[in-house]
FIBA-744327 format. One line per 4 residues: number of its first residue (from 0); their letters; for each residue x, y, z of N, C-alpha, C, O. Coordinates in Angstrom, 3 decimals. Example, Ala and Ser with C-alpha at 12.3 -4.5 7.8 and 13.67 -1.06 7.14 Angstrom:
REM FIBA-744327
0> as> 13.190,-5.690,7.800,12.300,-4.500,7.800,13.200,-3.300,7.800,14.236,-3.319,8.465 ~ 12.850,-2.250,7.080,13.670,-1.060,7.140,12.900,0.030,7.870,13.409,1.138,8.039 .
//
This chain:
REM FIBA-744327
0> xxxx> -37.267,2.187,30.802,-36.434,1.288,30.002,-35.978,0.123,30.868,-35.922,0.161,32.097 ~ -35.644,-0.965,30.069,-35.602,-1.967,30.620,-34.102,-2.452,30.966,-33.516,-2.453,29.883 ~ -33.046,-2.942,32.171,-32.270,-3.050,32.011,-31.615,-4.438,32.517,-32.067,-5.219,33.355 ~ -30.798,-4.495,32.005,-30.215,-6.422,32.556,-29.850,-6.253,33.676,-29.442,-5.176,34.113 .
4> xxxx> -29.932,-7.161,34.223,-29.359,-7.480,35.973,-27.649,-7.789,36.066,-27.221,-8.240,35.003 ~ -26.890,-7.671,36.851,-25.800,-8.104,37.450,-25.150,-9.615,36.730,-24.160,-10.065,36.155 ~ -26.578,-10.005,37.265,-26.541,-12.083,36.810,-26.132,-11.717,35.440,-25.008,-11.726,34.937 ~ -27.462,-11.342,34.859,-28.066,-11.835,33.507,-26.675,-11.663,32.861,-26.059,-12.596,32.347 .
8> xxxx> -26.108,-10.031,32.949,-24.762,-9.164,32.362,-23.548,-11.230,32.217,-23.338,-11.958,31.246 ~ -23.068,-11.365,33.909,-22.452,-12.494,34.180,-22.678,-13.591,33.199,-21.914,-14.267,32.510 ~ -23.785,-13.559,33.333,-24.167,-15.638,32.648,-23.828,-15.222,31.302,-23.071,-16.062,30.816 ~ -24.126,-14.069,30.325,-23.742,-13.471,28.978,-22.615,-13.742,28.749,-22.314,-14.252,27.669 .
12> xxxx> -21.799,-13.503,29.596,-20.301,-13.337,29.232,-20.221,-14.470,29.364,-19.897,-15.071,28.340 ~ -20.388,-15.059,30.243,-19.783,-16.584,30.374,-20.125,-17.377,29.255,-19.396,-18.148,28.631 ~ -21.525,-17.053,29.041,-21.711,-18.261,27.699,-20.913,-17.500,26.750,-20.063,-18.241,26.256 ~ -20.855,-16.336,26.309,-19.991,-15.508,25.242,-18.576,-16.233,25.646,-18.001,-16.546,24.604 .
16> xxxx> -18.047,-16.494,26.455,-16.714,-17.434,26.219,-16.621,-18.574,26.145,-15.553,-18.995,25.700 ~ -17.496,-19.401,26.471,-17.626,-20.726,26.259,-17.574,-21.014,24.688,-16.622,-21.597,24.168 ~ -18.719,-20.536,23.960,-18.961,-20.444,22.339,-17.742,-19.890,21.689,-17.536,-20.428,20.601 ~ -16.758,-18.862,22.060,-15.713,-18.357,21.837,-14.779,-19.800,21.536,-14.450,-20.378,20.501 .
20> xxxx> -14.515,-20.078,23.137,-13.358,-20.858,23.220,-14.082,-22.337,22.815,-13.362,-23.229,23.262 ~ -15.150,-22.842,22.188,-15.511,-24.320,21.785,-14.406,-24.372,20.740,-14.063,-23.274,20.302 ~ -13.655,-25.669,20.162,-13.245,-26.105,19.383,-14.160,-26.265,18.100,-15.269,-26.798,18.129 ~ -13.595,-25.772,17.044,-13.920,-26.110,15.415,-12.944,-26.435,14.941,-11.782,-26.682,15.260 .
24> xxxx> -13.873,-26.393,13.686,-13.265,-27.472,12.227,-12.576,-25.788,11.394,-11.716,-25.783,10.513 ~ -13.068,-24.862,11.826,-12.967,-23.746,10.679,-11.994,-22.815,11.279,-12.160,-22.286,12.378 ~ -10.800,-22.605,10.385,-9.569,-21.323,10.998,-8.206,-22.223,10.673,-8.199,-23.401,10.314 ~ -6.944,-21.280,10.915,-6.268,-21.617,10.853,-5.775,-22.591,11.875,-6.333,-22.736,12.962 .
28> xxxx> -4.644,-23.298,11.470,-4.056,-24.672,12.306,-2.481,-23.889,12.469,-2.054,-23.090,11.636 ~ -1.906,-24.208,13.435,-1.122,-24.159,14.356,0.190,-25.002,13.237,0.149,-26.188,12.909 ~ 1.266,-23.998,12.828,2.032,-24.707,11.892,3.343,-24.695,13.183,3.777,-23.799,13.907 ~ 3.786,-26.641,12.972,4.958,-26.726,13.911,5.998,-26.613,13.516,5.963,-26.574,12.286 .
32> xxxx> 7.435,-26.495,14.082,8.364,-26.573,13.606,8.861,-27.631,12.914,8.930,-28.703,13.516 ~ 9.269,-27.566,11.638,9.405,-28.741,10.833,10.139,-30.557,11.559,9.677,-31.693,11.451 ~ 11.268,-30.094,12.175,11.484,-31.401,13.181,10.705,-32.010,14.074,10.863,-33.205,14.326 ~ 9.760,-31.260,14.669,8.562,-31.732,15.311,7.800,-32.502,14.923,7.682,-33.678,15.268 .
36> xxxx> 7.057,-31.771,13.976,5.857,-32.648,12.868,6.347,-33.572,12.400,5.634,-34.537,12.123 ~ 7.453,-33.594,12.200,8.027,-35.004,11.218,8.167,-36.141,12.379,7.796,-37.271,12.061 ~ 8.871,-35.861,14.219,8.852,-36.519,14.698,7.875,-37.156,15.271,7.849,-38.161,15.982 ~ 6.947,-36.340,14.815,5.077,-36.284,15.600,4.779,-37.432,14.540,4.425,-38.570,14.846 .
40> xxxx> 4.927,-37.081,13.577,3.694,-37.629,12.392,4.678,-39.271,12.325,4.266,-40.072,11.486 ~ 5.608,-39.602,12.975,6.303,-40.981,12.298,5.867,-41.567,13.992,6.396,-42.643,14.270 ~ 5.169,-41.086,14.853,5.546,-42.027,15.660,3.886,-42.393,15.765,3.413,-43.075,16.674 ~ 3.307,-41.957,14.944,2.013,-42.784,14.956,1.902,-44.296,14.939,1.307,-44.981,15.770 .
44> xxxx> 2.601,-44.738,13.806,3.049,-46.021,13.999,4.335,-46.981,14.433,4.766,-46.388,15.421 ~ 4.901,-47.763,14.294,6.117,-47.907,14.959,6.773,-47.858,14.461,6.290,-47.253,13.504 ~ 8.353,-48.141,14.092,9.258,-47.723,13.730,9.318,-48.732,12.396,9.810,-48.097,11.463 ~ 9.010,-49.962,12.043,9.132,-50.467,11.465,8.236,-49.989,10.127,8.415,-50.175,8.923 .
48> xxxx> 7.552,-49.531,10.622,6.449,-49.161,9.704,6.667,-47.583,9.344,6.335,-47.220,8.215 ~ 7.150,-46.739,10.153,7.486,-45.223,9.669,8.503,-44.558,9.619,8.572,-43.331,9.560 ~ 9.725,-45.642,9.650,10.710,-44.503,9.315,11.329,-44.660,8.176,12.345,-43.991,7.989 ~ 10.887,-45.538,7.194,10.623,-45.712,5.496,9.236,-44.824,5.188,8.702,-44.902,4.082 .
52> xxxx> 8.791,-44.127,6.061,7.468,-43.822,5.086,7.716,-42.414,4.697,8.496,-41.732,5.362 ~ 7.089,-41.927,3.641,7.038,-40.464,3.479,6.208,-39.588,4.555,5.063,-39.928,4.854 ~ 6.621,-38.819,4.942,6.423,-37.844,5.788,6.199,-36.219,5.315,7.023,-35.338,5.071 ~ 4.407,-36.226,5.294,4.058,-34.442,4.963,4.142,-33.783,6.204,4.201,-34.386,7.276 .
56> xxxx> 4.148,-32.616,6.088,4.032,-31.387,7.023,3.031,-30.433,6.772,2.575,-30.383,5.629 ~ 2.600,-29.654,7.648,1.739,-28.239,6.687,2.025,-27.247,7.575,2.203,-26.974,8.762 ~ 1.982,-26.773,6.303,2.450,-24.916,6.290,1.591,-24.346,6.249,0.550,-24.993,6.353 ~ 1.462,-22.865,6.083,0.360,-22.067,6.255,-0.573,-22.347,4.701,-1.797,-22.390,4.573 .
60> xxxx> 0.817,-22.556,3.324,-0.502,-22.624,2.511,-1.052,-23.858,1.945,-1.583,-23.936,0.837 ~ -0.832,-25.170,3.084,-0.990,-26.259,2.949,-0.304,-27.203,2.937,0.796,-26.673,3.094 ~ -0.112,-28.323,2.861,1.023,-29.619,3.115,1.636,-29.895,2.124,1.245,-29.868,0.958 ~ 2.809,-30.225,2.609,4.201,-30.497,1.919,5.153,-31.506,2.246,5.568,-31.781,3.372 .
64> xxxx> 5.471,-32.045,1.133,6.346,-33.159,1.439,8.109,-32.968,1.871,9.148,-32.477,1.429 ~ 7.516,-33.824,3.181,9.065,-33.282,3.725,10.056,-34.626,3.422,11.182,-34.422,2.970 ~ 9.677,-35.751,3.639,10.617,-36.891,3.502,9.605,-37.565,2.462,8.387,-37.676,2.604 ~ 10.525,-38.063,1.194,10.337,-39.145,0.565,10.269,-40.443,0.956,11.413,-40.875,1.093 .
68> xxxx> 9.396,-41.306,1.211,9.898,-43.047,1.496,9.931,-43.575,0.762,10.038,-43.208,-0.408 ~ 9.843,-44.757,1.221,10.302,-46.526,0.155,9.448,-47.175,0.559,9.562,-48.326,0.137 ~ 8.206,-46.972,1.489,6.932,-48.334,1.475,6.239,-48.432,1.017,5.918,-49.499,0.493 ~ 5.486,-47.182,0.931,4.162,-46.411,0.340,3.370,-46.324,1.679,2.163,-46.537,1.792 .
72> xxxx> 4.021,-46.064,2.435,3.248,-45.500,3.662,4.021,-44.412,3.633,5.208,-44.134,3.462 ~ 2.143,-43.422,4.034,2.310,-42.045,4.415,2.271,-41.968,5.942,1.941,-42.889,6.689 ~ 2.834,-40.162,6.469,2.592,-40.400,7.389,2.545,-38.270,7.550,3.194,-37.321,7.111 ~ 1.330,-38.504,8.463,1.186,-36.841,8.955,0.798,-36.447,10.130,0.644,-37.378,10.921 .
76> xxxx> 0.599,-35.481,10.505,-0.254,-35.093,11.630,-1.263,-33.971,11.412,-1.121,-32.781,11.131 ~ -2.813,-35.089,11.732,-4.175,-34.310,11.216,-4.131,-32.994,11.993,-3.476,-32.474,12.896 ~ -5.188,-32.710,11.159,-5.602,-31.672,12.251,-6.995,-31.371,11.701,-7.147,-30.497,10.848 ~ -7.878,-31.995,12.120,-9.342,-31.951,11.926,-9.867,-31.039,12.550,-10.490,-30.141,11.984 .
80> xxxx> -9.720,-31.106,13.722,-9.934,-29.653,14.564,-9.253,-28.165,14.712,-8.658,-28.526,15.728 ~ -8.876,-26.937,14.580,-7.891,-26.318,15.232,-7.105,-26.602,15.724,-5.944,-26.640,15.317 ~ -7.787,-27.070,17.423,-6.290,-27.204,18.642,-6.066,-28.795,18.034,-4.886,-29.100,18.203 ~ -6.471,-29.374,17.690,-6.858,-30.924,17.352,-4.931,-31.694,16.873,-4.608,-31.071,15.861 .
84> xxxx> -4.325,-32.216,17.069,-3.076,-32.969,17.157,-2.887,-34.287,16.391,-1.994,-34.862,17.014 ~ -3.330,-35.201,15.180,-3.320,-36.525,15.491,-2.662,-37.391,14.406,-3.178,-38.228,13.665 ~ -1.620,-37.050,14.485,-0.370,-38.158,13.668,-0.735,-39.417,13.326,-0.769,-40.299,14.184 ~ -1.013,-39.624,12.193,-1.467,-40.928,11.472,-0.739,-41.431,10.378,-0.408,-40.614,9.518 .
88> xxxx> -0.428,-42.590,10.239,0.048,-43.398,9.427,-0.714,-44.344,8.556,-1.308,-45.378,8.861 ~ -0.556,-43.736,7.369,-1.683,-44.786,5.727,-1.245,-45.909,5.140,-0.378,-45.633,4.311 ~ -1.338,-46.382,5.169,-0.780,-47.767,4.436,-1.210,-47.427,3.145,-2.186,-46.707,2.933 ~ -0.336,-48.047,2.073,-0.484,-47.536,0.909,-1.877,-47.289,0.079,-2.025,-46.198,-0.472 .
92> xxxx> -2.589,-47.985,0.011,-4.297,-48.144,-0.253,-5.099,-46.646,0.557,-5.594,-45.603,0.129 ~ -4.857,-47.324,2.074,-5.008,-45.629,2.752,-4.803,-44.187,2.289,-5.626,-43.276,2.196 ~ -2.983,-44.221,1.918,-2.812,-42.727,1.649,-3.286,-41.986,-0.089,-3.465,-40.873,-0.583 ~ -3.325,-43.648,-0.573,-3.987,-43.116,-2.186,-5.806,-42.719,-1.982,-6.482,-42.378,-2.953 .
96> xxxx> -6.299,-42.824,-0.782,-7.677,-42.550,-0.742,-8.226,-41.789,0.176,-8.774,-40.722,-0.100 ~ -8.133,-42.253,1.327,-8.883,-41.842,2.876,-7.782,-40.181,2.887,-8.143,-39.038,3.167 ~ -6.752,-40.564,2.573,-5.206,-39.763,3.318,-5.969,-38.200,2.277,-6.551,-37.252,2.804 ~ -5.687,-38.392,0.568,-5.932,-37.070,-0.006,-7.204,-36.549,0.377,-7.293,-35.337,0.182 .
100> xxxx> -8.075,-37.018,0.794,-9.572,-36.169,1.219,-9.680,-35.618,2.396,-10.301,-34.579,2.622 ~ -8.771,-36.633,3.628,-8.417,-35.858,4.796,-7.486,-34.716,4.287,-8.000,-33.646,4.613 ~ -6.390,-34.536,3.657,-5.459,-33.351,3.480,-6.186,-32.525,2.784,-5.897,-31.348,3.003 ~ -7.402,-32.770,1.680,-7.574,-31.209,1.186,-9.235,-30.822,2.505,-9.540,-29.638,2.647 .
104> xxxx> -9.759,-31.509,2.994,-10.677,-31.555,3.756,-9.397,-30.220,4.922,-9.672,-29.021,4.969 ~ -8.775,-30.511,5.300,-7.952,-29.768,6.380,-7.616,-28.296,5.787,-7.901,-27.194,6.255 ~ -6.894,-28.649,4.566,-7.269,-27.049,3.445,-7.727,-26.560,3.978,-7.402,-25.783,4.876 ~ -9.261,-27.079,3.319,-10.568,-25.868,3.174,-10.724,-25.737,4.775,-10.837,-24.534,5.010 .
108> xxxx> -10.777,-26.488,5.983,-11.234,-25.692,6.934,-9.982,-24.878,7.776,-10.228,-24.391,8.879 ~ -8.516,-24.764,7.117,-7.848,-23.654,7.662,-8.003,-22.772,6.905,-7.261,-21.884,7.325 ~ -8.926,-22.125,5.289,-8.965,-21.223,4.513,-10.442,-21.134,5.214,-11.089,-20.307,4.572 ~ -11.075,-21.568,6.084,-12.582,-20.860,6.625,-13.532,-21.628,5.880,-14.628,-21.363,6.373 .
112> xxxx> -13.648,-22.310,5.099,-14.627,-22.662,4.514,-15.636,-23.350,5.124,-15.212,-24.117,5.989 ~ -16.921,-23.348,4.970,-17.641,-23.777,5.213,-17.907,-25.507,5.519,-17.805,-26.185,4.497 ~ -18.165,-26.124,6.535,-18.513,-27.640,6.322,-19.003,-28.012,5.511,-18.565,-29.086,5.098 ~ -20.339,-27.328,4.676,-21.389,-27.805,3.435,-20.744,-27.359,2.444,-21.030,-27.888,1.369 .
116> xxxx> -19.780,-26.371,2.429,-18.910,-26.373,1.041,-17.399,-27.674,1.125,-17.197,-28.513,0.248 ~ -16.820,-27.559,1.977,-16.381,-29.011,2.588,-16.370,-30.479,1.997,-15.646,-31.181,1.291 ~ -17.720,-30.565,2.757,-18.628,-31.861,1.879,-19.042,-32.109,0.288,-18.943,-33.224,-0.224 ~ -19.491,-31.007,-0.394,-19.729,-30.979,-1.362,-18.700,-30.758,-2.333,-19.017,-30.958,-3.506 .
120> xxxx> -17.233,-30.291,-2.019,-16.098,-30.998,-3.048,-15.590,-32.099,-2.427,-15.230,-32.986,-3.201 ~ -15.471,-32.285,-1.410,-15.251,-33.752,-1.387,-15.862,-34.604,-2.170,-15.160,-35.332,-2.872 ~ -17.481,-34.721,-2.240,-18.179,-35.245,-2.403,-18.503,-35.419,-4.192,-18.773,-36.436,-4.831 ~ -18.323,-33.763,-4.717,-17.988,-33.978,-6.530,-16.458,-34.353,-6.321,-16.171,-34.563,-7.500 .
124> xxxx> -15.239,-34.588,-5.591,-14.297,-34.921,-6.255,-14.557,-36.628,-6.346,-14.218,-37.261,-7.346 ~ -15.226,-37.289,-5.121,-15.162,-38.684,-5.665,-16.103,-38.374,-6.849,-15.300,-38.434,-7.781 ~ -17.248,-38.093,-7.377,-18.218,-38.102,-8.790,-17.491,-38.229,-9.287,-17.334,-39.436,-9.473 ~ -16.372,-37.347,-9.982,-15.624,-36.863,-10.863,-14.515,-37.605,-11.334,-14.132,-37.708,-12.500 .
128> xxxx> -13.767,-38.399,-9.734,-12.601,-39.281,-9.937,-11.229,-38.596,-9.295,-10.094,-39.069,-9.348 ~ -11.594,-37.508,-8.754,-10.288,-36.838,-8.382,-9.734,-37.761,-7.076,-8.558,-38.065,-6.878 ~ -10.763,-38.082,-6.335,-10.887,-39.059,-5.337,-11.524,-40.056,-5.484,-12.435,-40.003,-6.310 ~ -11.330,-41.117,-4.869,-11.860,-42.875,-4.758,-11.351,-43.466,-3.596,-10.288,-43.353,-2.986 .
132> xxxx> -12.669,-44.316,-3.393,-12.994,-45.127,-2.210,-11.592,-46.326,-2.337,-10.933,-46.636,-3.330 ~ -11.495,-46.781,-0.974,-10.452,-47.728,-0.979,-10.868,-49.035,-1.802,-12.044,-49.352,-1.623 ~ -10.172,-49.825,-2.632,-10.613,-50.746,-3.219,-10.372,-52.071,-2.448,-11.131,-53.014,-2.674 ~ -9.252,-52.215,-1.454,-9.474,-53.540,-0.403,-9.665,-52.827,0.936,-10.229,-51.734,0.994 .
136> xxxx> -9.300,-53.313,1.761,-8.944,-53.146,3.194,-7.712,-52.089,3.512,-6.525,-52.318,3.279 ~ -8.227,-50.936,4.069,-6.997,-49.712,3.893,-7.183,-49.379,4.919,-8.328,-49.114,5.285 ~ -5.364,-49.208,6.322,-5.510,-49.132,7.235,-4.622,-47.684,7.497,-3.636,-47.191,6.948 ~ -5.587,-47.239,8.732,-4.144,-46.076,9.412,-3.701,-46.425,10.868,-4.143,-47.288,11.626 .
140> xxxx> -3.023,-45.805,10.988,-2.226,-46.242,12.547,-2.438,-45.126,13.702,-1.909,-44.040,13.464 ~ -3.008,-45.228,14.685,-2.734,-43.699,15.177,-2.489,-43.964,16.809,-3.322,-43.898,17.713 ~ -1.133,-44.272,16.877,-0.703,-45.014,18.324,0.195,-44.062,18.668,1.236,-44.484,19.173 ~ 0.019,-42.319,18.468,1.466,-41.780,18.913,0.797,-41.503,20.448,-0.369,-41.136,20.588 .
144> xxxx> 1.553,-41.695,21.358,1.354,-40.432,22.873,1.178,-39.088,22.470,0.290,-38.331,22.861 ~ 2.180,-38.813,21.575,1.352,-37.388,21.707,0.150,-36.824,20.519,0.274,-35.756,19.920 ~ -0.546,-37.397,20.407,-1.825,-37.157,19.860,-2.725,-36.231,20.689,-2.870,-36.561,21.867 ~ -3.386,-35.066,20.241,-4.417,-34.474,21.189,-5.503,-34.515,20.475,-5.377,-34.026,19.353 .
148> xxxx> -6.623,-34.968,20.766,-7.506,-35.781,19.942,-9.238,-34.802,20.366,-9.392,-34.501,21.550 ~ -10.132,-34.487,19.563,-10.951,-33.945,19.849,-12.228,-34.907,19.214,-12.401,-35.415,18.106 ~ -13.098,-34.893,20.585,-14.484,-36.063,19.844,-15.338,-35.195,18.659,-15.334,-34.026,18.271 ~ -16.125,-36.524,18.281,-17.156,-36.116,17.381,-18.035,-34.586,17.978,-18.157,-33.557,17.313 .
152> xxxx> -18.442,-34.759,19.057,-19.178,-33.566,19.425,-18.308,-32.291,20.549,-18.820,-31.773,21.542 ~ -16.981,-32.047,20.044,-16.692,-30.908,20.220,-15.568,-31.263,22.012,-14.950,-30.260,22.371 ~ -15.422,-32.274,22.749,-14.810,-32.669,23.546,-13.306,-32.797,23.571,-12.770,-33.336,22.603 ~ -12.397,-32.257,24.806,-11.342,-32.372,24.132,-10.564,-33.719,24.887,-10.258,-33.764,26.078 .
156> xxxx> -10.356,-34.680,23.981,-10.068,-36.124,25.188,-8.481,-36.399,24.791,-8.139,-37.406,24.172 ~ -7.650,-35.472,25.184,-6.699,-35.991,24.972,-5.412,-36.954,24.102,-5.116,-36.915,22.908 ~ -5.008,-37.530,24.871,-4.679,-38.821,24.004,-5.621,-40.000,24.114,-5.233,-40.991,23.495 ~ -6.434,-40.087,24.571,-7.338,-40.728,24.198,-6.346,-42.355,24.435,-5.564,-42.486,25.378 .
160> xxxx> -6.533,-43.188,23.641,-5.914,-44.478,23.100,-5.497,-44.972,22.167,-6.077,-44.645,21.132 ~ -4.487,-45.840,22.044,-3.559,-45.895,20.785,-4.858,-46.721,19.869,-5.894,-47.204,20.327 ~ -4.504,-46.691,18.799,-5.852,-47.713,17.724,-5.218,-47.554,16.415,-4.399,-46.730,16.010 ~ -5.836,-48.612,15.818,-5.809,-48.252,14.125,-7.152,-48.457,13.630,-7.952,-49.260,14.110 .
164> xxxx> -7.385,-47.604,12.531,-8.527,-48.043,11.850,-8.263,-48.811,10.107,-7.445,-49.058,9.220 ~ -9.729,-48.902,10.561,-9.256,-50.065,9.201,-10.580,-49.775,8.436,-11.648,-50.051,8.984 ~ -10.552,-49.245,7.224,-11.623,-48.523,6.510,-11.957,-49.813,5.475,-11.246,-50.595,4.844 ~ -13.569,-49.604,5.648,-14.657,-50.449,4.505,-15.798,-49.927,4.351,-16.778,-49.971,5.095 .
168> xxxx> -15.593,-49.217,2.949,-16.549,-48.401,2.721,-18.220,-49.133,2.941,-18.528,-50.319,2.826 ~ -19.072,-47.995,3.278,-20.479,-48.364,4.163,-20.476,-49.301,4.884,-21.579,-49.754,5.188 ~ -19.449,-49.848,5.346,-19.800,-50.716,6.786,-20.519,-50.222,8.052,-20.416,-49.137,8.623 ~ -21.366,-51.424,8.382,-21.906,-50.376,9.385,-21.862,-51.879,10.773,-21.568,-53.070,10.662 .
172> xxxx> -22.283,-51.082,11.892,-22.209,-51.884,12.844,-22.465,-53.111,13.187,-21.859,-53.821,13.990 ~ -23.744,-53.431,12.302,-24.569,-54.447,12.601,-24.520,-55.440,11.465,-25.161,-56.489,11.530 ~ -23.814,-55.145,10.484,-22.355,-55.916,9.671,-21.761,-56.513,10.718,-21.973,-57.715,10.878 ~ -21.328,-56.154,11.182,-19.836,-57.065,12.184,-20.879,-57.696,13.663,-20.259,-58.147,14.626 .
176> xxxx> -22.047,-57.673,13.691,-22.600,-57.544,14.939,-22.739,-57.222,16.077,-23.085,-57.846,17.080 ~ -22.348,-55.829,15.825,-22.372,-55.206,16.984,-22.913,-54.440,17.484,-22.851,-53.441,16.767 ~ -23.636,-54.182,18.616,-24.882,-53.676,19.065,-24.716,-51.750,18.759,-23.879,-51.037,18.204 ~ -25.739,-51.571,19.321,-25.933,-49.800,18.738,-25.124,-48.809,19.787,-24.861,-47.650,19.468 .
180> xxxx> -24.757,-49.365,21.057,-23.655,-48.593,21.987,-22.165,-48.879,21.569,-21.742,-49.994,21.262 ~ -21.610,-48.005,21.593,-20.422,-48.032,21.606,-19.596,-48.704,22.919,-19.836,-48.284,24.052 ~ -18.556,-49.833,22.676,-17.996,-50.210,24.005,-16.540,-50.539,23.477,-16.381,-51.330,22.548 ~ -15.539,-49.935,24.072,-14.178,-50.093,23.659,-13.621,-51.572,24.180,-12.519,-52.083,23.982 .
184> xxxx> -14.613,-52.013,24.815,-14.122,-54.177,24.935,-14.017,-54.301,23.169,-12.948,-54.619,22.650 ~ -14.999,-54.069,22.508,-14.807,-54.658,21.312,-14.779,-53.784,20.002,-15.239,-52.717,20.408 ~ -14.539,-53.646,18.838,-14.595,-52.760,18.060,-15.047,-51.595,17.858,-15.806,-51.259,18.767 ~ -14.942,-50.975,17.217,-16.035,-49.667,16.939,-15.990,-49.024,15.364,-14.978,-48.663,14.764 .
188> xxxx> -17.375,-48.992,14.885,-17.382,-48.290,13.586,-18.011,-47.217,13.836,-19.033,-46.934,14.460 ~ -17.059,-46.527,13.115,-16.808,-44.704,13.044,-17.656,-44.690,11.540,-17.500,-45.561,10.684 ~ -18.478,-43.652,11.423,-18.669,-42.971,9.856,-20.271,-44.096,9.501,-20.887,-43.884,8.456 ~ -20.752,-45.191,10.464,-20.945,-46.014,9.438,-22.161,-45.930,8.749,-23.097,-45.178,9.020 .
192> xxxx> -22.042,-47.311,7.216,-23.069,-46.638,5.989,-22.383,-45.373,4.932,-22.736,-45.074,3.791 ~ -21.284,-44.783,5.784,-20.661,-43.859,5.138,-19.779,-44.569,3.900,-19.467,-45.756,4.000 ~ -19.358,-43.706,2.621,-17.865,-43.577,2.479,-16.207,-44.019,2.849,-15.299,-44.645,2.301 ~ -16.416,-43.346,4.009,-15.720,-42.913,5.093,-15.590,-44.561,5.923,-14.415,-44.838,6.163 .
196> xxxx> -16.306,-45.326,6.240,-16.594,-46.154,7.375,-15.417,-47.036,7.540,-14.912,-47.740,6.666 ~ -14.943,-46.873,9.116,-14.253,-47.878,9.252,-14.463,-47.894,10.792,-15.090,-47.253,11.636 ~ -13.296,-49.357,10.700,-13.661,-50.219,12.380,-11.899,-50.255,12.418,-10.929,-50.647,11.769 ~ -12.444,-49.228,14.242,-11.786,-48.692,15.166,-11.213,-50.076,16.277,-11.998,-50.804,16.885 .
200> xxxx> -10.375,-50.141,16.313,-9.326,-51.054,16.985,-8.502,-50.823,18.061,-7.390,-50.458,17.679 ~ -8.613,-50.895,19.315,-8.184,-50.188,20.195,-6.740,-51.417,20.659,-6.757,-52.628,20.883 ~ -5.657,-50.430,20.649,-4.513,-51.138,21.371,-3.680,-51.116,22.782,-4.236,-50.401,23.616 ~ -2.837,-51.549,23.102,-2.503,-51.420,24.609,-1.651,-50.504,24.985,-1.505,-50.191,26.167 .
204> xxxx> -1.010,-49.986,24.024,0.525,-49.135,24.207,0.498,-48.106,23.197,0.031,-48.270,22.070 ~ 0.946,-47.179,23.574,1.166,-45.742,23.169,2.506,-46.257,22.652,3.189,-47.215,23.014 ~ 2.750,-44.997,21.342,4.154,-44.934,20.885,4.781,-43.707,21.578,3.951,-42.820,21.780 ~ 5.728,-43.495,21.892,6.584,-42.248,22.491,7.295,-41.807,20.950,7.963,-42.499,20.183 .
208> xxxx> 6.785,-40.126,20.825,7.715,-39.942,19.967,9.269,-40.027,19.815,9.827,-39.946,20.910 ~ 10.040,-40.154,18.852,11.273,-40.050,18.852,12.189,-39.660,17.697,11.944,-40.221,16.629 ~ 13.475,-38.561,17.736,14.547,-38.763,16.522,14.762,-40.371,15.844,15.537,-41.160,16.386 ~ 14.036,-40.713,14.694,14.778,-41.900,14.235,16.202,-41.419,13.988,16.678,-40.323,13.693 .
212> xx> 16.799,-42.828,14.249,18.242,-42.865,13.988,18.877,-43.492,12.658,18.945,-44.696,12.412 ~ 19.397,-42.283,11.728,19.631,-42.765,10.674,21.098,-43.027,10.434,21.469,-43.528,9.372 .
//
């Protein structure tokens, strides 16, 4: 009979924890204490802009409105990933479009669901009308410091950099002229050709969260 080596046993395990501990989209999310999230999710943008805005939270059986505003800016903290952190602010156009598909999109992957089941109500809720594309220029804000931000392919980069995006549906790069590498000197479109597509805006300064003072 044939038996594994010392190594082979080693390198097993190791990749068996690597695949373990990779970051996903699928499982439950990490519910904060309600003063937190609220101070998390308003300092995405600056003060002028979020401490009139409504402010969700989520709970275990999904998000909830914790503060009412007066702008029509929303304001939350994603969580696209599991460990994933990233307090964003919608401008009104934003949170009537981009904002409800990100919140039930976050749902289904803390109830386990599948990405291709995922996509495909997203995808019949715009058919249907439950959801719709932005009709002008719809922006989010996502300038908090404490953001913990996870890339497209599974990386965990921190706070990364403050930015806003600014969504136009199927825009794609070579719309705005910009070559096929990505370079943070000048814009960046995320999603593009998509739905989804928007151009990424990189800024100089982080927001520090804080108690607004009412």
């Amino acid at each position: 009979m044939r038996t594994s080596s010392p190594v082979t046993i080693f390198l097993f395990f190791i990749a068996s924890r690597t695949i373990a501990q990779a970051p996903t989209h699928l499982g439950p999310r990490a519910v904060l204490p309600r003063d937190r999230e609220i101070t998390l999710a308003r300092s995405a943008a600056p003060a002028s802009v979020s401490d009139s805005a409504t402010i969700y939270v989520l709970k275990s059986g999904g998000w909830e409105e914790a503060v009412h505003g007066a702008n029509g800016v929303a304001c939350l903290v994603g969580r696209s990933w599991v460990e994933s952190l990233e307090p964003q602010c919608f401008d009104a156009e934003a949170a009537a479009t981009v904002m409800l598909m990100e919140m039930r999109r976050t749902e289904m992957y803390q109830a386990g669901r599948s990405q291709a089941d995922v996509d495909r109500e997203i995808g019949a809720g715009l058919a249907e009308g439950r959801y719709r594309l932005p009709r002008r220029l719809a922006m989010t804000y996502m300038m908090s410091a404490g953001q913990r931000l996870i890339s497209d392919d599974g990386r965990a980069v921190g706070s990364w950099h403050p930015h806003l995006m600014i969504f136009f549906p199927y825009l794609t790069a070579a719309d705005l002229g910009l070559g096929p590498n990505t370079d943070t000197k000048s814009a960046i479109v995320n999603d593009p050709g998509k739905p989804t597509a928007n151009v990424m805006v990189l800024l100089s300064e982080f927001i520090q969260p804080r108690v607004p003072t009412r």
